[in-house]
C-alpha positions in Angstrom: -34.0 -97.3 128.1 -36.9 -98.7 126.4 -38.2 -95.4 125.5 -34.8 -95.3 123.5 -35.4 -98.8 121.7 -38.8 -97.3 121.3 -37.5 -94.1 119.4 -34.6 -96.3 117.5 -37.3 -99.0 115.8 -39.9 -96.3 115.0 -36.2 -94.7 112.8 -36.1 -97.8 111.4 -39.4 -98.7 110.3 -39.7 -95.0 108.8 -36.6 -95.7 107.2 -37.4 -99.0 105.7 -41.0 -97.4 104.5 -39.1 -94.2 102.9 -37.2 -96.3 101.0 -40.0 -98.6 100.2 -42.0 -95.8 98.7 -39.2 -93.8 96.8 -39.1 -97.3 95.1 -42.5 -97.4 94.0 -42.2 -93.9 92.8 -39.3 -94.7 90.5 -40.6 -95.0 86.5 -41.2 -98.7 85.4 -39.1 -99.9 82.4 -42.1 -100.0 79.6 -42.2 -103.4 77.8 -39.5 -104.0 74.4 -42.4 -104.2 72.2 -40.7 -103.0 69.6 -37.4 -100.9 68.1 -39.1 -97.7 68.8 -41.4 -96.9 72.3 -43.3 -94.2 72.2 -45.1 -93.9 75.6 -46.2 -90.8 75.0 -47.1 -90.2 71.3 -44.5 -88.1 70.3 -44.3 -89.0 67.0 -47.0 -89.9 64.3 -47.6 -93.7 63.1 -46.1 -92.8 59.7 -43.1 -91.3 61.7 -42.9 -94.3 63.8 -43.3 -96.8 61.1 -39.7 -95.3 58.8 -38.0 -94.9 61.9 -38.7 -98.8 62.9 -37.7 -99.5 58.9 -34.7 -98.1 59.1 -33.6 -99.5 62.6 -35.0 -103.1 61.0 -32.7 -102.2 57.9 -30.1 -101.6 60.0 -30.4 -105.0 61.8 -30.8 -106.8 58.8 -27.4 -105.6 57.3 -25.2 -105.0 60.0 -26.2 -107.0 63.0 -26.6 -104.1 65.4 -29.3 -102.8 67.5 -30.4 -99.7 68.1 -33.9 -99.0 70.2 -35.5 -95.8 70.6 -37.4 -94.9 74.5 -39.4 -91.7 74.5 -41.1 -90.7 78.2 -42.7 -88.0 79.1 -40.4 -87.7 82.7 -37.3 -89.8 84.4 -37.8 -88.4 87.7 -37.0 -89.1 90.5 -33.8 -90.6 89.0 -31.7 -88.6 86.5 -31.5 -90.0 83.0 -28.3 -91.3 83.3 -29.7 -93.4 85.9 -33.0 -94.9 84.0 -31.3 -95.2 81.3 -28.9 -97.8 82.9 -32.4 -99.8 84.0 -33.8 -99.7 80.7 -30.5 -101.3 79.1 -30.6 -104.2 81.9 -34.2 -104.9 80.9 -34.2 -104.9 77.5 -30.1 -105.6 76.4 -30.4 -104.6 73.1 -27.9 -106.0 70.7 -26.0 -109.4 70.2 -25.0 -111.4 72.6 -21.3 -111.9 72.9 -21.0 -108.9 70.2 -23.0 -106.4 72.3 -23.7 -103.9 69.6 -27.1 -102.4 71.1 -27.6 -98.5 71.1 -29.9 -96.8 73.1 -31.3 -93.7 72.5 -33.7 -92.3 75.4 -35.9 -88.9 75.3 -37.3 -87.3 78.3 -39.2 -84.9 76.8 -40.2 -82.9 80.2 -37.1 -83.3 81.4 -35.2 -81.8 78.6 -32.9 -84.6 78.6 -31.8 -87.0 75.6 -28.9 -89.7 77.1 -27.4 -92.4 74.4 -26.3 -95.6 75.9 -23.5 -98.0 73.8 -23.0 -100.9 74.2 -19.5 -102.0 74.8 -18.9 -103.7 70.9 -18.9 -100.2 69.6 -17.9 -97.9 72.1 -14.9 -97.7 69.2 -17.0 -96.2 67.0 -19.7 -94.3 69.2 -17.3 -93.3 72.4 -18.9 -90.7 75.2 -17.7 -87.9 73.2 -19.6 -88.6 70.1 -22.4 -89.5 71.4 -22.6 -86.2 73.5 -22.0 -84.2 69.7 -24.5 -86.5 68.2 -26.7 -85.1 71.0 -25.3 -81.4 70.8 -25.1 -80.7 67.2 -27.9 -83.1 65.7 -30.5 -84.2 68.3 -31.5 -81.2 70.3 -31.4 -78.2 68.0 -34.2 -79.8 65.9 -35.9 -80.0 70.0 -35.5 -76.1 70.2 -37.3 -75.7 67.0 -40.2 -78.1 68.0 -39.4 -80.9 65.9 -39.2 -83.8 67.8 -39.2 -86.4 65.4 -36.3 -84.4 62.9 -34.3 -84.6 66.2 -35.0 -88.5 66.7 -34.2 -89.1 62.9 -31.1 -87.1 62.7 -29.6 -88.4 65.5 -30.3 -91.9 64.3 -28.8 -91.5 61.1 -26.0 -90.3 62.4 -25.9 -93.6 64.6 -26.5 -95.6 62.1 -23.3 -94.2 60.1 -21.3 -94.7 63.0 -22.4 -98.3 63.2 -22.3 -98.9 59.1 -18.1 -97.7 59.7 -17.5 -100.4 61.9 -16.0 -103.8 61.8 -18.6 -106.6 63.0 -19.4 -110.5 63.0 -21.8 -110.7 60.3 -25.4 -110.6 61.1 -26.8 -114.4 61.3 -29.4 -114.9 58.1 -32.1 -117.2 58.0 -31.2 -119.9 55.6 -33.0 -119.7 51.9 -35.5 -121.6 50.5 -32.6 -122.3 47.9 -30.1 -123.6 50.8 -33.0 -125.6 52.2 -33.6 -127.5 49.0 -29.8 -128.3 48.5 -29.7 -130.0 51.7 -32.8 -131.9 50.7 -31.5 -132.8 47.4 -29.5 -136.1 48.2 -32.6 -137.3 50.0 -34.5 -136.5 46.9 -32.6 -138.4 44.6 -32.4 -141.4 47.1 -35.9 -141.6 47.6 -36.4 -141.1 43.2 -33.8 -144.1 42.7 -35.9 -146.2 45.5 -38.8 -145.7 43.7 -37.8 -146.2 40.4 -36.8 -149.2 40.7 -40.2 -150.7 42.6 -41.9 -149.0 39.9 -39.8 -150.9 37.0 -40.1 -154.2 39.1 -43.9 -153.4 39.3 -44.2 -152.7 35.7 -42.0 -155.0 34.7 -44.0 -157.9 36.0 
């Protein structure tokens, strides 16, 4: 009998230590430090710096957010799988509009997933978003150009996005709007003063 226990916690702990290491083999989420990730220096600086310019543009005008993950590998989970982590941890797009795109390379892999967000799964359903992947992303891939891929299949996001109704992007007010609202303080504080100065001058 107590061989038997013996036997059933040694399962258990070898359960609880397989799972504990398939966990710490699984690929970290890399930080959001910016609208395009390059972990593995797939594209060149210039290359990275129009891609973030358009993405910012994009933001700027529209509201929407579309990040850009390239990794080396996935494994062990499938992209479809990582991909769900990485939108968790970085939830691109509004909140309460949720307008983010994702669009994750694995370059070992040979994988390339786009994740929508639910606010424009109208205009970028599964079906799309597999053609974008089809038809734009990956034959530039089979003729070694990486960062064509990445760029075409961003524009063509970015169409998708510009065809769709949204709340209007939130803008930082001007330094014209900032004055208006200053302006009835301005003439308060001018009358104030004018008339101490007249009194002043006066006497």
């Amino acid at each position: 009998m107590h061989g038997v226990l013996r036997a059933g916690l040694m399962l258990a702990v070898l359960a609880v230590l397989a799972v504990q290491t398939a966990s710490a083999a699984v690929l970290p989420v890399p930080a959001l430090s910016g609208r395009v990730v390059d972990t593995i220096g797939l594209l060149s600086a210039p290359q990275q710096s129009a891609l973030e310019a358009r993405l910012a543009e994009l933001e700027a005008r529209k509201g929407s957010q579309i990040v850009v993950l390239l990794v080396a590998s996935t494994q062990p989970e499938a992209i479809e799988q990582y991909s769900l982590r990485v939108v968790e941890a970085w939830r691109p797009g509004r909140k309460g509009v949720d307008d983010g795109v994702l669009l994750i390379v694995a370059r070992d892999d040979r994988a390339v997933r786009i994740e929508v967000g639910y606010g424009l799964e109208g205009a970028i359903p599964d079906a799309t978003a597999n053609r974008i992947i089809d038809e734009f992303i990956l034959p530039q891939f089979r003729a070694g150009d990486f960062a064509g891929g990445i760029v075409a299949g961003v524009d063509r996001l970015i169409g998708l996005v510009d065809g769709e109704a949204l709340p209007e992007p939130v803008r930082p007010p001007s330094a014209q709007d900032s004055f208006g609202s200053l302006l009835p303080i301005v003439l308060f504080v001018s009358i104030v003063v004018g008339a101490v100065l007249r009194r002043v001058l006066g006497q």
